[in-house]
C-alpha positions in Angstrom: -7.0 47.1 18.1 -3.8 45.2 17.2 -2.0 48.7 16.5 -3.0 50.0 19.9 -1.5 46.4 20.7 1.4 47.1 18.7 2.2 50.7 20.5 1.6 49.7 23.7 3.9 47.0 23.5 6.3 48.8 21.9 6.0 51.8 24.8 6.5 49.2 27.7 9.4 47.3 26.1 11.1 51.6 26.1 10.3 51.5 29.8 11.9 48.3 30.4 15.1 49.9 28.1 15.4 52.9 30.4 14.4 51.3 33.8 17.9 49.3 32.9 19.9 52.3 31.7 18.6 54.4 34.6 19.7 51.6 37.3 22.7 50.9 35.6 23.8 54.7 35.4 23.3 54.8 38.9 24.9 51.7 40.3 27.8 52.4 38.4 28.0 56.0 40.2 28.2 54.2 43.5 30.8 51.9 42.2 32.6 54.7 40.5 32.8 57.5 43.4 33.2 54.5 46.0 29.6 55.7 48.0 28.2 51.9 47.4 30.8 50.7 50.1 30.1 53.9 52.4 26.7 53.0 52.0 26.2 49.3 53.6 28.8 46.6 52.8 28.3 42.8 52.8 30.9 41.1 54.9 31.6 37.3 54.3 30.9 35.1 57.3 30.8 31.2 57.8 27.1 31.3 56.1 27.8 33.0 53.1 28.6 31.7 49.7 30.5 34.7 49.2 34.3 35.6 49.9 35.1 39.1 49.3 33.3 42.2 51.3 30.3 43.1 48.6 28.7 46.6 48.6 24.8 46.1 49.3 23.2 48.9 47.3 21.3 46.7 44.8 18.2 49.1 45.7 19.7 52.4 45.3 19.1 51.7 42.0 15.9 49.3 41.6 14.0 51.3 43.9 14.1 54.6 42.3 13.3 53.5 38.8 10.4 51.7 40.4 8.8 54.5 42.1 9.5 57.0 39.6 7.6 54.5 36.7 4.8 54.8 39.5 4.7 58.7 39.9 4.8 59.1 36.3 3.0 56.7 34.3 0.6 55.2 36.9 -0.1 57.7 39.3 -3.0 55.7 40.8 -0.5 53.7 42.6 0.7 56.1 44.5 0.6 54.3 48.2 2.6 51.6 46.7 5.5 54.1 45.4 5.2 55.4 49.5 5.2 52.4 50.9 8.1 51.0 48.7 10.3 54.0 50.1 9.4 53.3 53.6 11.0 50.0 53.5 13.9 51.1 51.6 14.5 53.2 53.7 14.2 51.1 56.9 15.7 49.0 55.2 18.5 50.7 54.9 19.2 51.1 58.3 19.1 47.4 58.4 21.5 47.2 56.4 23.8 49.9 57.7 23.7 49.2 61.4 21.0 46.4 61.8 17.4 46.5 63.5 15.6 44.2 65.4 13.5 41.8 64.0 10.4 42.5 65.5 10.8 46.1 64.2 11.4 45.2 60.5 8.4 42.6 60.4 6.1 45.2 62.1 7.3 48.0 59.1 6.7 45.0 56.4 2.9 44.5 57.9 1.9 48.4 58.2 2.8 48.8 54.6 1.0 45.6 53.5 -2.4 46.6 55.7 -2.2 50.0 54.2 -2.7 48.5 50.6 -5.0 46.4 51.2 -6.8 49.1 53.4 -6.8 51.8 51.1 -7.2 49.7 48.1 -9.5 46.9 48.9 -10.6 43.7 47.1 -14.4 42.8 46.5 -14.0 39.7 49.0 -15.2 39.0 52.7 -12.9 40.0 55.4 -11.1 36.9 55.8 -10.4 36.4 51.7 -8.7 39.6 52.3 -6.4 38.4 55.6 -5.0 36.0 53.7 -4.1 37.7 50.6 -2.5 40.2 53.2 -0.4 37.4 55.0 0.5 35.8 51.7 1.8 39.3 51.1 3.5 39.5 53.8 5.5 36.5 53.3 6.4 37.0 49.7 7.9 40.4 51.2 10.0 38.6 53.8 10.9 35.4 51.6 12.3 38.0 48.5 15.0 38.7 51.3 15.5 35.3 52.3 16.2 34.3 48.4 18.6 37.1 48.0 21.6 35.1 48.4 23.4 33.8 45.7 24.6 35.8 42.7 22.3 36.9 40.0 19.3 34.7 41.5 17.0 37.6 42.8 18.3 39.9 40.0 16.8 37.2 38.0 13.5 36.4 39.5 12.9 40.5 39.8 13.6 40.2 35.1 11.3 37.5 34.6 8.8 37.8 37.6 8.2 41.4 36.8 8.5 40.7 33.1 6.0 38.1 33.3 3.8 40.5 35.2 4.1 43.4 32.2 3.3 41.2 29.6 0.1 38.9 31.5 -0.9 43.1 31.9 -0.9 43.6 28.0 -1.8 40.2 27.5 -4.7 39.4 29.7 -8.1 39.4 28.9 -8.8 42.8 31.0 -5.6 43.8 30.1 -3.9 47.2 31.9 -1.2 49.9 30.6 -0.5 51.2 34.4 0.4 48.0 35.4 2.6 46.6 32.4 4.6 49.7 32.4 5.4 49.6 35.7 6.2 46.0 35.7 8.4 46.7 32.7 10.0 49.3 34.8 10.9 47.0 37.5 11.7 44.0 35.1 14.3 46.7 33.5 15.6 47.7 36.5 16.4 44.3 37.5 18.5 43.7 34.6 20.5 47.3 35.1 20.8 45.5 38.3 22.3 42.3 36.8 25.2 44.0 35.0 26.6 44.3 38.5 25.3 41.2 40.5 25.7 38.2 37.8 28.9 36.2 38.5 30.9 37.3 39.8 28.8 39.7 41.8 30.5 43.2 42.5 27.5 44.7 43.8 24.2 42.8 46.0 20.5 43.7 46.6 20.8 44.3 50.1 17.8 44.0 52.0 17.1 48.1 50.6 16.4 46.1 47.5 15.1 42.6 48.7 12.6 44.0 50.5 11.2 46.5 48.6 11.4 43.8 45.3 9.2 41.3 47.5 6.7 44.0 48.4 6.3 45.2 44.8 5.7 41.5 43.6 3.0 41.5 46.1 1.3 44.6 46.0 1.2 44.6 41.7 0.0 40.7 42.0 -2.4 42.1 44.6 -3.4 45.0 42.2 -3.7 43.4 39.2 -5.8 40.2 41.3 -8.2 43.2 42.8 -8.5 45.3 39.1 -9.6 41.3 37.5 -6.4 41.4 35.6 -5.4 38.1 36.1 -6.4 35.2 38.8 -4.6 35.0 41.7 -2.8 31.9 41.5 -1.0 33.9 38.3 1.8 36.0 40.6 2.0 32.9 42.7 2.8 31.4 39.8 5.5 33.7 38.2 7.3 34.1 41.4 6.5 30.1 42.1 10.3 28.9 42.1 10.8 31.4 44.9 7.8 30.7 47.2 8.5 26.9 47.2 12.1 27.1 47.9 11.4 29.5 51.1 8.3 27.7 52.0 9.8 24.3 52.0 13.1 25.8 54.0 10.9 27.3 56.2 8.8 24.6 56.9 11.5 22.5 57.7 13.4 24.4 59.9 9.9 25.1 61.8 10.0 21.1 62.6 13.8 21.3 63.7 12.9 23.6 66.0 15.0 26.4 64.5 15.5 30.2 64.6 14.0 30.7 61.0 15.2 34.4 60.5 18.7 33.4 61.2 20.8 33.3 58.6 21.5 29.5 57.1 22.7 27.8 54.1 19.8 25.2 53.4 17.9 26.8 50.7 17.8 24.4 47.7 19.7 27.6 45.5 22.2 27.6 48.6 22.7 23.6 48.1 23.2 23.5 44.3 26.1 26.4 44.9 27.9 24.4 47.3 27.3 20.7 45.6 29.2 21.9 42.6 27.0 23.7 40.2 28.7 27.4 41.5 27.2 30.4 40.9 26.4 31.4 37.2 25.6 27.6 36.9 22.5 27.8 39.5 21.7 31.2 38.6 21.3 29.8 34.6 19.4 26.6 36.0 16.7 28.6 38.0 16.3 31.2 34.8 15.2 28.6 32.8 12.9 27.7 35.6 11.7 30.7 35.9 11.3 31.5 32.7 9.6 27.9 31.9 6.7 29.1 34.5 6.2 32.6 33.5 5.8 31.1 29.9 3.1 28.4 31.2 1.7 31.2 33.4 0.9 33.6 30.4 -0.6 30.7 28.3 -2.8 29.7 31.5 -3.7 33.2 31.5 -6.3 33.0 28.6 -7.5 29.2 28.8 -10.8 28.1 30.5 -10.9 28.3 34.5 -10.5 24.0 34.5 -7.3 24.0 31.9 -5.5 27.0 34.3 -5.6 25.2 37.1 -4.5 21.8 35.4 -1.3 23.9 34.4 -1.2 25.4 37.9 -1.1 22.0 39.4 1.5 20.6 36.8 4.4 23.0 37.4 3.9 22.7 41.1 4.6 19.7 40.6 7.3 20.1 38.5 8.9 22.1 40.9 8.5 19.5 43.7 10.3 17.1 41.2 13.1 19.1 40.9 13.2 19.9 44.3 13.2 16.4 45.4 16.5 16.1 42.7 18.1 18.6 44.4 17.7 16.8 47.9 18.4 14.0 45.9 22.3 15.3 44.8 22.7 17.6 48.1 22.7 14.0 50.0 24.7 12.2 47.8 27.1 15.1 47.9 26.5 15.5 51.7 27.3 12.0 52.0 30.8 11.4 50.2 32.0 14.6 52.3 31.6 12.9 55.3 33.0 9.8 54.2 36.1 12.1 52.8 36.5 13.9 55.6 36.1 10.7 58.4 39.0 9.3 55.8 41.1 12.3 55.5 
């Protein structure tokens, strides 16, 4: 038992290794031959925390490594790899030339009903409409936190990395699923070679998109198969939800256009209130990495003791969420008193 252990391990952690070296290769062609700016290019505006115009081909290369893992090593996924290219593909566009909203939320819900369709749960009805419009959003909040550099690099290496090792580690454990995960994970950090500070190369909503819809459909998949609960990929990818959700939420009671671009994400603040960059990316890795580690220990303590631990972090995170608002309004505040004395 503990050599099969011991191989399997082994095997995923060489998925992750050439998951990076396969994304990496082919970012750096794009780079190299110049196609990444031909392809979609990020130009700065007066909401962006970036400068310089940015290619946006982060999924040319996470995509592909994540649909080949699929089609080789866990076949049974197959709709996923389909639907994954669908919205990179629309994506795409998006990114290219632009698309109306209404059309890129209705391709995000035909790809999650499909899933959940063809691969349903053991629930009632309504159990199941949830898990669907939790999907939904965790497809559409990826590409709201893909906005700083390194951050959704970084939740993609340890969200998906948490999600390959709860696979191996869980009490109904499952190879499919940790390899793929791995995959991903090791995509995500072919990915980061390019898109840590200072970023030469983003996601792009070809990447965003597609990244949110895989930590959904493999948290659904694992949830469905009894791998783990399903408060585990809320969990992993927990920094994430609550950052959108509370943005969200609050721009709902300003009356706001919530799909407009903004700069009011607790990541966006700590940028601009003097951590930078690499300094908020490091912050949330340690975050994340805190509740993947939590997560996976959860994973194999009695029902009452998981959510005890569930309910701790979120808490944590509100914690450091309020510090955040805490500094953004102190920082907010001598501004204005430096710019009424200027």
């Amino acid at each position: 038992m503990r050599a099969d252990f011991v191989s399997t391990s082994i095997a995923a952690a060489a998925v992750a290794l050439a998951g990076a070296v396969v994304c990496a290769a082919l970012l750096a062609v794009l780079l190299k031959t110049g196609w990444a700016w031909r392809l979609a290019t990020d130009v700065p505006n007066d909401r962006s925390l970036h400068v310089s115009p940015t290619p946006r081909v982060g999924g040319w290369g996470t995509v592909p490594v994540a649909v080949l893992a699929i089609v080789l090593l866990a076949p049974s996924l197959w709709l996923v790899a389909v639907a994954a290219v669908c919205l990179a593909a629309i994506s795409q566009i998006d990114d290219r030339r632009g698309l109306p909203a209404r059309v890129r939320f209705a391709a995000h819900l035909l790809a999650v009903v499909a899933i959940v369709v063809v691969y349903p749960a053991a629930v009632p009805w309504w159990a199941l409409a949830i898990v669907a419009f939790l999907m939904l959003w965790l497809v559409n909040l990826y590409n709201f936190m893909d906005g700083a550099d390194g951050l959704a690099g970084g939740m993609m290496l340890f969200g998906f990395g948490g999600y390959a090792f709860g696979a191996l580690f869980a009490p109904t454990p499952s190879i499919e699923l940790a390899w793929v995960s791995a995959a991903v994970a090791g995509a995500a950090a072919g990915f980061l070679v390019f898109n840590f500070h200072p970023a030469r190369i983003f996601l792009g909503d070809a990447g965003s998109i597609p990244a949110g819809f895989l930590a959904g459909a493999l948290g659904y998949w694992g949830w469905r198969e009894t791998v783990w609960p399903l408060w585990f990929p809320a969990m992993v990818f927990a920094p994430f939800i609550g950052d959108a959700s509370v943005t969200l939420l609050r721009r709902l009671l300003r009356g706001e256009k919530f799909w407009l671009a903004h700069r009011e994400h607790y990541y966006q603040r700590m940028v601009r209130c003097g951590f930078g960059h690499a300094g908020t990316a490091l912050i949330w890795y340690a975050v994340m990495l805190s509740g993947v580690v939590i997560a996976l220990v959860a994973l194999n303590c009695p029902a009452g003791v998981q959510w005890a631990l569930v309910v701790i972090w979120m808490g944590t995170l509100l914690l450091i969420g309020t510090g955040i608002d805490v500094r953004w309004r102190r920082f907010a505040a001598g501004n204005t008193s430096w710019n009424h004395g200027g």
